[in-house]
N, C-alpha and C positions, 0 to 999 in steps of 0.2 A: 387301247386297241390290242395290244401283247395280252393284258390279263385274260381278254374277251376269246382268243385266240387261242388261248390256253385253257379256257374254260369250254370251249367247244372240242378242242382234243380230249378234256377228260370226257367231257358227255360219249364224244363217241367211241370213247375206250371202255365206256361204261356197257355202253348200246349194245356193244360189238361182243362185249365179256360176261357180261351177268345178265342183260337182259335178253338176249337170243340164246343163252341156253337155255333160261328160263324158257322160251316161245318154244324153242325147239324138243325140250323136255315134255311140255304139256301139248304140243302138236300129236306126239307120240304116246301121251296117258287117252288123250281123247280117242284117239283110234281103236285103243286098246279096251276102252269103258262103252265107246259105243259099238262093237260089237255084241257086245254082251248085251246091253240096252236093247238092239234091233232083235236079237232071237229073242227076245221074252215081247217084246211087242207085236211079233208076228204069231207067238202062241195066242195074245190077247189077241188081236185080231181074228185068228182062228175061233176061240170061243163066243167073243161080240163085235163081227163086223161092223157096227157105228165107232168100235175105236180103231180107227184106220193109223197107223203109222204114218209120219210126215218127216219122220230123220232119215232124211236124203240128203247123198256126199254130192257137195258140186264145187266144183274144180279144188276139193282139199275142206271143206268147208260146211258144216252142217248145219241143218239149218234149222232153228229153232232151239240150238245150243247154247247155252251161256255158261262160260267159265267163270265161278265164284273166287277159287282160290285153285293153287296146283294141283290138291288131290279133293275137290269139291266143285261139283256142273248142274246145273240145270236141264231137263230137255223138255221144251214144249210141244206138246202134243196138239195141234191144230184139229177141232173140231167142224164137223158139217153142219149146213142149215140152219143159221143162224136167223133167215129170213123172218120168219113167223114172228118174232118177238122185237121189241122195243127197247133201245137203249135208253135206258132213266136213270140221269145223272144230276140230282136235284142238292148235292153236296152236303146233304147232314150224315152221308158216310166218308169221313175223311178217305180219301186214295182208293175207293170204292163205287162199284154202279151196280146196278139188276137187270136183270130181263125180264122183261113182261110182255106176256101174248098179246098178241095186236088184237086192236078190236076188231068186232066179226068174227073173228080166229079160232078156231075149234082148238081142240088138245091135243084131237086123235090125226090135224093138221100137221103137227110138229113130229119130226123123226126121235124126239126124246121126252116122249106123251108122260112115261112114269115119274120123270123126275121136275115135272108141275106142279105146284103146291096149291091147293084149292084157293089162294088169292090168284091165280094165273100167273105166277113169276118162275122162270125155272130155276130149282134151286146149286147151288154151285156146291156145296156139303154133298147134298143125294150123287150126284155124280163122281164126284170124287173117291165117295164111299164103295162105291160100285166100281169105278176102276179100280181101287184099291183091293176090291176082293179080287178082280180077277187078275192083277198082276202078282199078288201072290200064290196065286194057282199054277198061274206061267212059271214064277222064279221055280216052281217043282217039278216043271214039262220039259222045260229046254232044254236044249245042250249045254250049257253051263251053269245046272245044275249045283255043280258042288263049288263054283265060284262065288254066286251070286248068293245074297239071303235079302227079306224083308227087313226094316228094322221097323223095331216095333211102337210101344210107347208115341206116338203119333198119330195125328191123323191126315199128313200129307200124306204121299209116296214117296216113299225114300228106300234105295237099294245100296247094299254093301257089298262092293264087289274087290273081290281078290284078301280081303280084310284092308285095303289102301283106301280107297276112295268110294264116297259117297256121291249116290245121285239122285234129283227130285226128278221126276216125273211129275209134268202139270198138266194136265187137260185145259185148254184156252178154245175162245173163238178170236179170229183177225177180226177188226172192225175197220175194214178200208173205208176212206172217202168219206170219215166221221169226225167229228172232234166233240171230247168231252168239256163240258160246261166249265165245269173245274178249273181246267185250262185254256180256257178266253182270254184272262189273260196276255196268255206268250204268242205273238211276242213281244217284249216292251215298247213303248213308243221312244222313238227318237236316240234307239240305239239302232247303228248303222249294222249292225249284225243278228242275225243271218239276213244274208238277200232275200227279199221277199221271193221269188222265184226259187229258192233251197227251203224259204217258209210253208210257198201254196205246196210243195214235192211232199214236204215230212207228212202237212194234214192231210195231203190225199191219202198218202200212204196208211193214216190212221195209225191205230196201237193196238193194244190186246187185251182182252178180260178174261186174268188167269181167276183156275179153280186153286185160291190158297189161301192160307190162313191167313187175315190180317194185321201187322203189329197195333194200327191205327182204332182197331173193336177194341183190344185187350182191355176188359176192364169197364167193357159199354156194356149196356143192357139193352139190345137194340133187338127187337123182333125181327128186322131184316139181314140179323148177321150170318146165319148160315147160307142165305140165297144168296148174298151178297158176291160179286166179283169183284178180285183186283185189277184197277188199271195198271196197264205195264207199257210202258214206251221203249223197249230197247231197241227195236228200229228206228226210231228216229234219232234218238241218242246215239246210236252207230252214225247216222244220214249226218248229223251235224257236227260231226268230229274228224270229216272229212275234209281234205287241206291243210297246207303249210302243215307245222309240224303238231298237230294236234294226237295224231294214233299212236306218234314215237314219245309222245308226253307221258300220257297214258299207259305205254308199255311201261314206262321207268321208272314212275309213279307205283305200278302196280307191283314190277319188283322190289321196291325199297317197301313197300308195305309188306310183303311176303319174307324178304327177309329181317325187315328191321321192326311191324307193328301187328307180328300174329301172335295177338297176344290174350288173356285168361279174358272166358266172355265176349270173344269178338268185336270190341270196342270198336275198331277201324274196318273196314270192309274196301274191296275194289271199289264197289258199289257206290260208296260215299267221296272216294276218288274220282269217280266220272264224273260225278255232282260238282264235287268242287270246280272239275276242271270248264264242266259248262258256264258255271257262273265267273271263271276267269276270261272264258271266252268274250263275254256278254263286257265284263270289267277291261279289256284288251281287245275293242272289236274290229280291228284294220287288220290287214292279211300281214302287212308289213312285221306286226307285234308277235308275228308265228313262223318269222325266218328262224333258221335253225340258232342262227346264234344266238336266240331270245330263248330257250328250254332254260340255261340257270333260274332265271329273273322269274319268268312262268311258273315252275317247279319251287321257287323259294314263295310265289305269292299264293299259292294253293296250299302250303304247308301252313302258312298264316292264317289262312280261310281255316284251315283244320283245326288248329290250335281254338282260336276264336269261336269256332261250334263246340268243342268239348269239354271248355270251358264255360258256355253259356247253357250247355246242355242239349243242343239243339240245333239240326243240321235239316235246313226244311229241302224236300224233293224238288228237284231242278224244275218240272212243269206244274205241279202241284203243291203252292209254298204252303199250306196246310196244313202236310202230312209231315211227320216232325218223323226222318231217318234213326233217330237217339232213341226211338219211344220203345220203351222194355227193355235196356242197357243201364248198368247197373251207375250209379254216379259215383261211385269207389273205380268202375275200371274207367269210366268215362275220365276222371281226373290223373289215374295212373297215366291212360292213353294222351292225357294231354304233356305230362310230364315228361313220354317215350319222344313223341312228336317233334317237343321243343328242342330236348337232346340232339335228336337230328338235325333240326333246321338250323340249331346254331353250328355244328358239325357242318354241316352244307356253307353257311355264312361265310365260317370263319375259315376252313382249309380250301383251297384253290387246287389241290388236290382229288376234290371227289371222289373220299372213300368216305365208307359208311363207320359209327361209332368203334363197330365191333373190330375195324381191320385197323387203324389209326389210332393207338393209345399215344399220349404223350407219355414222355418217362417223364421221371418225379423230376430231374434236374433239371428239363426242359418246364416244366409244369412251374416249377420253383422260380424259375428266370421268369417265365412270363407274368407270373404273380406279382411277384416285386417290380416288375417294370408299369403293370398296370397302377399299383401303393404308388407307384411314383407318380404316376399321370395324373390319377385321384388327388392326391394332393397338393400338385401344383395347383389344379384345376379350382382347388378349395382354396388355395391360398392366394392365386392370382383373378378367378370372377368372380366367387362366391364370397369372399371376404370384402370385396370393391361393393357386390352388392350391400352387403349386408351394412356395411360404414356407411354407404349413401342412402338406405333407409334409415337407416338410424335416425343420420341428421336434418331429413327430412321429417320425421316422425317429434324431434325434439322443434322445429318450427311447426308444423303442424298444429299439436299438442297446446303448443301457446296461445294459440289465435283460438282455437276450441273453449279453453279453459276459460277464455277474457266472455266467449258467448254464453258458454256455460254460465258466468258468473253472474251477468245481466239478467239471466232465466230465471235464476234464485232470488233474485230481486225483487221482479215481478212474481213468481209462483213459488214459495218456498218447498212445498210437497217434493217440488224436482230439484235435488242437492247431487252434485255433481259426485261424482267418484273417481272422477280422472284423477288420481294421484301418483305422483313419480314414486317407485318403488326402484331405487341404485341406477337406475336409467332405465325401467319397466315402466308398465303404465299399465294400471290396472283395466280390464277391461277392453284393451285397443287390440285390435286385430288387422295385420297385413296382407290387406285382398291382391296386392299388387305392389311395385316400387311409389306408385303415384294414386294410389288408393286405397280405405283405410274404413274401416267401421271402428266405430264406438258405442259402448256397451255403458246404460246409464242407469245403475241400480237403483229402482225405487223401494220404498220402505212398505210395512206393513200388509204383509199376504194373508198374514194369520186369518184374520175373520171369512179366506173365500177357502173352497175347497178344490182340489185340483183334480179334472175330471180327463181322462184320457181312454175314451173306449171304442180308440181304434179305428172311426168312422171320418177321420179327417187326417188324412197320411199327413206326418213330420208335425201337427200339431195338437192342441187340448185347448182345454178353456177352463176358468176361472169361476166355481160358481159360489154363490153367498151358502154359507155355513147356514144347515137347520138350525132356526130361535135366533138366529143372528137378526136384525132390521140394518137396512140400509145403512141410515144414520151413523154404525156403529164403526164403518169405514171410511179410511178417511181419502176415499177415492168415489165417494156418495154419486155424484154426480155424472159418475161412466158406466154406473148396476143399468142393467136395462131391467124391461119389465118384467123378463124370465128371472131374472138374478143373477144375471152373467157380466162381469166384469171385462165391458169392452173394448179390444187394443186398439182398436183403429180409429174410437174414440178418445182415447188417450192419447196417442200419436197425432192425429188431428189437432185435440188442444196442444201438445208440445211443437209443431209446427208453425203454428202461429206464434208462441212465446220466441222461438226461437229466431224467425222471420222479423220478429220486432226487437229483436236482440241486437242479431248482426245489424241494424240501421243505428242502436246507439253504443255500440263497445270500440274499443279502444284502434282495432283494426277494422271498422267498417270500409276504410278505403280498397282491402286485399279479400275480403271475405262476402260470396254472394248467396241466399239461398236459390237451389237449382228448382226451375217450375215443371209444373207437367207429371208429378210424380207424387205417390202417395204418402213415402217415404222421406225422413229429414235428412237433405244429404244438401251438402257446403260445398262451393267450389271457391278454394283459397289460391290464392296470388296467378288466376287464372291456368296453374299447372297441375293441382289436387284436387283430389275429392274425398269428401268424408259424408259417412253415413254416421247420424247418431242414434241408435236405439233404446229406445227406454226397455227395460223387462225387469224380472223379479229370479232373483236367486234361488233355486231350492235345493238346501242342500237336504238331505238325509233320507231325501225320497228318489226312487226310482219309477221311471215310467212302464205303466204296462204295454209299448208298444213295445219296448225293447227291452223284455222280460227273458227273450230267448238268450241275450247275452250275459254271460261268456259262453261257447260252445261248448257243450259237453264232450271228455277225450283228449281236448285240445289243452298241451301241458303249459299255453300262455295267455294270458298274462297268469301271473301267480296269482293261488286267493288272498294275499294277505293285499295285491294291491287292488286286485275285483272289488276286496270290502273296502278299501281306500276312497276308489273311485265313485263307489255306489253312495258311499255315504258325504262324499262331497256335493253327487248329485250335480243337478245342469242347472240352464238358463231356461225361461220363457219371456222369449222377443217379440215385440210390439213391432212386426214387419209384414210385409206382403211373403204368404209360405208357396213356392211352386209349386208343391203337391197339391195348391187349391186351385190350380189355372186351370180353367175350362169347366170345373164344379158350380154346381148351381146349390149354393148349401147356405141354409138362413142361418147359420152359424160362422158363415163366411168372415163377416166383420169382428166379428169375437174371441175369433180364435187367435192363440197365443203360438209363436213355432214354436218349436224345441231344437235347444242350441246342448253340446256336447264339448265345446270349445276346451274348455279346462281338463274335464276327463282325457279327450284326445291328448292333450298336450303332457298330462301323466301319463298314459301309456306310452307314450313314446321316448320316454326319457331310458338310460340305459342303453347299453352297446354306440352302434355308429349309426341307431334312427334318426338321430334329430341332423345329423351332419349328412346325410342320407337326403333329409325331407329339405335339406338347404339347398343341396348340390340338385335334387328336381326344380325345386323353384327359380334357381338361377337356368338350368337349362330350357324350364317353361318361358321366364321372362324373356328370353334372349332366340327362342327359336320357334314358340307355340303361342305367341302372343297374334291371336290370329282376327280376322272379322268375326264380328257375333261371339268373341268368345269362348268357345266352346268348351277351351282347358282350362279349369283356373288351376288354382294355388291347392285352394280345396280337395279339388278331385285330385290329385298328386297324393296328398294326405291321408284322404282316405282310402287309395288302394296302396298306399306305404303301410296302412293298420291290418289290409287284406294281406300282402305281403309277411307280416309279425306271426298270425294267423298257420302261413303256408309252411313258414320259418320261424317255428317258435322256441328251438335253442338258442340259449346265448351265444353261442359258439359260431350259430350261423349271423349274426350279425358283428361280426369281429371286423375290425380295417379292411384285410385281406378280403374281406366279402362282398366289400360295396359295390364292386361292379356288377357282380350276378346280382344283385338285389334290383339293382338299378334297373340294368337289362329285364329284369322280371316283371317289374312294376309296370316299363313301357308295355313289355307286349300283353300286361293286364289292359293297357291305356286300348289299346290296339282293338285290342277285342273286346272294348266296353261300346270303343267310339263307332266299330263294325254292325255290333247288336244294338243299338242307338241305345243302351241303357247303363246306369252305373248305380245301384243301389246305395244307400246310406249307409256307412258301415252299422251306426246302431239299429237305425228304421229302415231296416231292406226294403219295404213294401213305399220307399220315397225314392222317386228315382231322381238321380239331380242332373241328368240330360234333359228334363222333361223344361218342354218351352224352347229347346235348340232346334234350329233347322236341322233338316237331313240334310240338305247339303253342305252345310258349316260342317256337321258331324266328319259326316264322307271326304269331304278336304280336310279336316283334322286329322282323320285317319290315315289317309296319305301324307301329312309331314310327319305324322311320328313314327312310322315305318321308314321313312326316307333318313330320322335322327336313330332309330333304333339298328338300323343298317348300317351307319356308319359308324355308331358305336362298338357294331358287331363282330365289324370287319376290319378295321382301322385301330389298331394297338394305341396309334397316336391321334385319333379324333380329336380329344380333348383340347389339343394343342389350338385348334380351329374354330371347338366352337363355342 
C-alpha cells in the first residue's frame, strides 16, 4: 500500500511537472500554427469555394486537429456532398475504401464532377492535387507570407511554418452513421468493454475518408491506389478514451515518447501509443483497472505491448488488425526503438522513483554494489535450485536409462537392424535429451543412409525426406522393406515397426513390472515406474551435410558464433527423427508419413558452450520447471534454448556473457518469452519458417504470457526475487 502510494505521488509529480508543460507548451504552438493555417485556407477558399475551411476554435479546441508530435499537426479539412457516391469497402485495400457514384447518378450530379474517373469513382490523388495547387498559391497571398512555405518533394500538403513546425493539410469527407466492413469485427465478443451504448455512440458517429498517402499501397500495384481513401477513426479513438484515467495515460505516454523515443526514422509515434493504450483497454476492461492508482501497472503493460510489436515487427491498427502501423519503418530502427523501449520500462520497473533514463544515472559505485549483490543472488540461486535440480535429474535419468537399455536390449534380439546407442559416456548418455525433470527423449541411431539421398526443398517446414539414390535398387538397402513405391524411405513406417518390437519388449525384459508402453499415440514413448516418460526415436546421423532450409545461417555481420565453430558445427551436421514434426499439423501432404524432422540438438549444444550460456540455459530451465510449468504446455525447455541462441545472436561479445551479465541476459530472454508468447509465434532458431507455438492454444499462449510477465516483474523489480523463487 506505501509503495502504491508512493508510486501515485510520483505519477502525479510527473503529471504536474513534465507533462503539463508539455500540454501547455503545445496548447500555445497550436494557436500559433493555426493562425497561420486559417489565413491561407481562407485565401483557398477565396480562390475555390468547394474547399470551405472547417478549423473552428470551440471552447479552446479545434477541430479537425491532431497533434502528431510537439512541433508536427495535422488539420482535416471536412469536405461537402458526399451524398452522391457509395462507400465500397470490399478490404483488398488494406486501411483503405473508394467512392463510387451511385447508380442512376450522373457526374454533372456531384459538386466535384472533375475529379471522377471514367470508372465512376472519385479519385482522392485528383483532389488532393488540386488542393495542393491552390494552397500553394495561398502560402504566396496571405498575410503570412514570409512565415509559411510549401514543402516540397511530396505529394501530401505540408506547410513549414516559422522554420519550427510542420503541418498536413488533409482534405477528408465525415462518414456518420456508417461502419466500414473492415471493422465488423470491433467490438470483440465477450469482452465487457466498451459498453454497447459507448459502442452503438462511436458507429453512429462514424470516421473519416482522408485524401492521403497510404503506408499499407507502398509497394502494391493496385489500379485503385490513387482513387483510394484512408480510413481514419480519430473520433472514436478520442470517444473511447473517455473515463477513469485513460486521457491522463495518454498524456504521459506521449510525453515519455517525446522526450525519451523521438528517435532516427520515427520508429515510435503517439499514434502507436493510442493503439497500444486501446488494446490495454480491451486487455484491462473494468473501470475499477483505470483508478488512478492503476497508471504505473497500465503504463508498464503498454510498454510491453511496445516492446513486443517492434520486436515482432508489427503493430496491427486498433479497428483494423490488417493494416500493420510498422509497414515502411526501417527494421534497423525498429530494433534500435525496441532497445530504447526496453531501457525505459526497465528504468520504470525498477526505480520507484519515476524518473526517466536520462535524469537517473546510477554512479559506478552504486552500479558496482548492485552488480555484486545481484553475482550473489545468481549464485546462490545456482547453487541452492538449480544444482538440487540438476542432481535430481541426473539420478533420475541414471534409473531411467536402465530400464531403457534392458527394452532396448530385447529389441536387438528380435530386429538386430535397431542396435541400441544408449551408451554412458562419464555419466552422459549419448543421444538422451531432457524435455523436463520427468521426461526424456531418446535418440536411437540407425545405421546405413548411404544408398538414400537427402532431399530438403523447403516444402515441408522443420522436415526432408529420404530418397533411394539414382541406379541404386531397393534390395541394396538394408531398410528394403520401408522404400515406398516413389523411393522414399518411410519414417512412420519405420517407427511403426519399432513400435511394436518395442511394445513386445517391455512384456519380456527384465523390468516389465515398472515399464508400460503409452497408447493413443503415434510415437514410441514408455511410462516407467508410473512417474516418467520416455520417448524413443529412431533417426539417422548426418553429419557433414547441411540442410538447405537453414542455408541462411550464420547471419551475415553478426561477429558470432566464430567461423572456425560455424565450420565445426556444419560439418558435424544434425539429426533426421522418425517423429510426428509440428510444422506438418493441419497439412494435407502425401509426403506427410515420409518425412523425416530435422533435429539441431548437438549443434545447439556447441554453440552454447563458452562464457555463462550453458549456466544461463540451467538457471531458465530451473525457473521454467518451478514457475512456467503450466496446462498445455506452452513453455518447454526448448523454447528457453532457443531464444538463449536469439539472445548469443543479440549479444554476440564474450564480454557480454560474463558472470556479472546473467541477469540482463536472463531478463532479456523472458521479455523475448513475452513477446513470442504475445505474437503467438516463436520461430526455430535454424528453420525460422517452423514455428514451435504452432498446435498451442491461444489461450494457453495468452496465460503464459501473463505468468511470465508476472516472473519477469519480479525479477525486475525485487533485487532479492531469487530468494523466493
Amino acid at each position: 500500500m506505501a509503495a502504491q502510494s508512493k508510486m501515485l505521488y510520483q505519477m502525479n509529480k510527473y503529471y504536474g511537472e513534465r507533462v503539463q508543460a508539455r500540454m501547455g507548451q503545445v496548447q500555445k504552438t497550436i494557436r500559433e500554427v493555426c493562425k497561420v493555417v486559417q489565413e491561407v485556407l481562407k485565401e483557398v477558399e477565396v480562390q475555390e469555394p468547394r474547399f470551405i475551411s472547417s478549423l473552428t476554435e470551440c471552447n479552446g479546441r479545434y477541430e479537425g486537429l491532431e497533434v502528431i508530435s510537439p512541433g508536427e499537426f495535422e488539420v482535416v479539412l471536412y469536405l461537402n456532398q458526399m451524398g452522391v457516391f457509395n462507400f465500397v469497402d470490399d478490404g483488398s485495400l488494406p486501411g483503405c475504401a473508394v467512392l463510387k457514384l451511385s447508380d442512376g447518378r450522373k457526374r454533372s450530379m456531384s459538386l466535384w464532377v472533375e475529379f471522377i474517373t471514367a470508372s465512376g469513382y472519385l479519385s482522392a490523388r485528383k483532389i488532393r492535387s488540386r488542393f495542393q495547387t491552390l494552397v500553394a498559391q495561398a502560402c504566396d497571398k496571405c498575410a503570412y507570407r514570409d512565415s509559411v512555405k510549401m514543402i516540397a518533394d511530396t505529394t501530401e500538403v505540408k506547410l513549414r511554418i516559422r522554420e519550427r513546425y510542420v503541418v498536413q493539410i488533409t482534405p477528408a469527407f465525415k462518414c456518420s452513421g456508417v461502419w466500414p466492413r473492415s471493422a465488423a469485427h470491433w467490438p470483440i465478443p465477450h469482452i465487457p468493454w466498451p459498453h454497447p451504448n459507448l459502442v452503438a455512440e462511436v458507429k453512429t458517429e462514424g470516421f473519416d475518408l482522408l485524401s492521403k498517402e497510404s503506408v499499407a499501397l507502398q509497394g502494391k500495384q493496385s489500379a485503385m491506389e490513387g482513387d483510394a481513401w484512408v480510413l481514419s477513426f480519430t473520433e472514436a479513438e478520442t470517444r473511447l478514451l473517455q473515463g477513469g484515467c485513460r486521457r491522463r495515460c495518454l498524456s504521459i505516454l506521449k510525453t515519455l515518447r517525446d522526450r525519451h523515443l523521438d528517435l532516427p526514422g520515427n520508429p515510435v509515434t503517439s499514434y502507436h501509443m493510442k493503439t497500444l493504450l486501446l488494446y490495454e483497454c480491451e486487455k484491462h476492461p473494468l473501470e475499477t483497472e483505470w483508478d488512478e492508482g492503476c497508471i504505473a501497472d497500465r503504463i508498464n503493460g503498454i510498454f510491453l505491448q511496445l516492446i513486443s510489436c517492434l520486436q515482432c515487427r508489427r503493430c496491427p491498427h486498433y479497428f483494423l488488425p490488417n493494416l500493420d502501423l510498422f509497414k515502411g519503418k526501417s527494421p534497423s530502427g525498429l530494433e534500435n526503438a525496441a532497445k530504447q523501449v526496453w531501457r525505459l520500462t526497465r528504468e520504470l520497473l525498477t526505480n520507484s522513483r519515476f524518473r526517466p533514463p536520462t535524469t537517473t544515472m546510477l554512479l559506478p559505485a552504486d552500479m558496482l554494489a548492485a552488480q555484486s549483490k545481484m553475482v550473489y543472488q545468481i549464485n546462490k540461486y545456482f547453487g541452492e535450485r538449480v544444482m538440487t535440480r540438476k542432481s535430481q535429474v541426473m539420478k533420475t535419468i541414471q534409473e531411467v536409462c536402465r530400464v531403457v537399455q534392458d527394452v532396448l536390449k530385447e529389441v536387438e534380439v528380435q530386429e538386430p537392424r535397431f542396435i541400441s546407442s544408449l551408451t554412458d559416456y562419464n555419466g552422459r548418455f549419448d543421444g538422451l535429451d531432457v524435455i523436463s525433470p520427468t521426461e526424456f527423449e531418446i535418440v536411437i541411431y540407425l545405421n546405413q543412409m548411404g544408398v538414400l539421398n537427402f532431399v530438403d526443398d523447403g516444402t515441408l517446414p522443420g522436415c526432408a525426406v529420404l530418397k533411394l539414390s539414382d541406379g541404386r535398387k531397393r534390395s541394396m538397402s538394408l531398410w528394403v522393406e520401408f522404400i515406398t513405391a516413389s523411393g522414399y524411405l518411410s519414417a512412420r513406417k519405420i517407427r511403426s515397426r519399432f513400435q511394436t518390437l518395442v511394445a513386445q519388449a517391455c512384456d519380456k525384459c527384465a523390468y516389465r513390472d515398472s515399464v508400460k508402453m503409452i497408447a493413443d499415440t503415434t510415437e514410441v514413448k514408455l511410462r516407467i515406474r508410473e512417474r516418467y516418460v520416455v520417448q524413443i526415436t529412431p533417426a539417422f546421423k548426418c553429419a557433414g551435410l547441411w540442410p538447405r532450409s537453414a542455408s541462411h545461417w550464420p547471419i551475415a555481420h553478426i561477429p558470432w558464433p566464430h567461423p572456425n565453430i560455424v565450420a565445426e558445427v556444419k560439418t558435424e551436421g544434425f539429426d533426421m527423427l522418425s517423429k510426428e514434426c509440428i510444422g506438418l499439423q493441419g497439412k494435407q501432404s502425401a509426403m506427410e508419413g515420409d518425412a523425416w524432422a530435422l533435429s539441431f540438438i548437438d549443434a545447439e549444444n556447441r554453440l552454447l558452450q563458452g562464457g555463462s550460456r550453458k549456466r544461463c540455459l540451467s538457471i531458465l530451465k530451473t525457473l521454467r520447471d518451478r514457475h512456467l510449468d503450466l496446462p498445455g504446455n506452452p513453455v518447454t525447455s526448448y523454447h528457453m534454448k532457443t531464444l538463449l541462441l536469439y539472445e548469443c545472436e543479440k549479444h554476440p561479445h564474450e564480454a557480454e556473457w560474463d558472470e556479472i551479465c546473467i541477469a540482463d541476459r536472463i531478463n532479456g530472454i523472458l521479455l523475448q518469452l513475452i513477446s513470442c508468447l504475445q505474437c503467438r509465434r516463436c520461430p526455430h532458431y535454424f528453420l525460422p519458417n517452423l514455428d514451435l507455438f504452432k498446435g498451442k492454444s491461444p489461450s494457453g499462449l495468452e496465460n503464459a504470457a501473463k505468468q511470465v510477465w508476472r516472473l519477469t516483474r519480479e525479477l525486475l523489480t525485487n533485487s532479492r526475487a531469487l530468494e523466493k523463487l
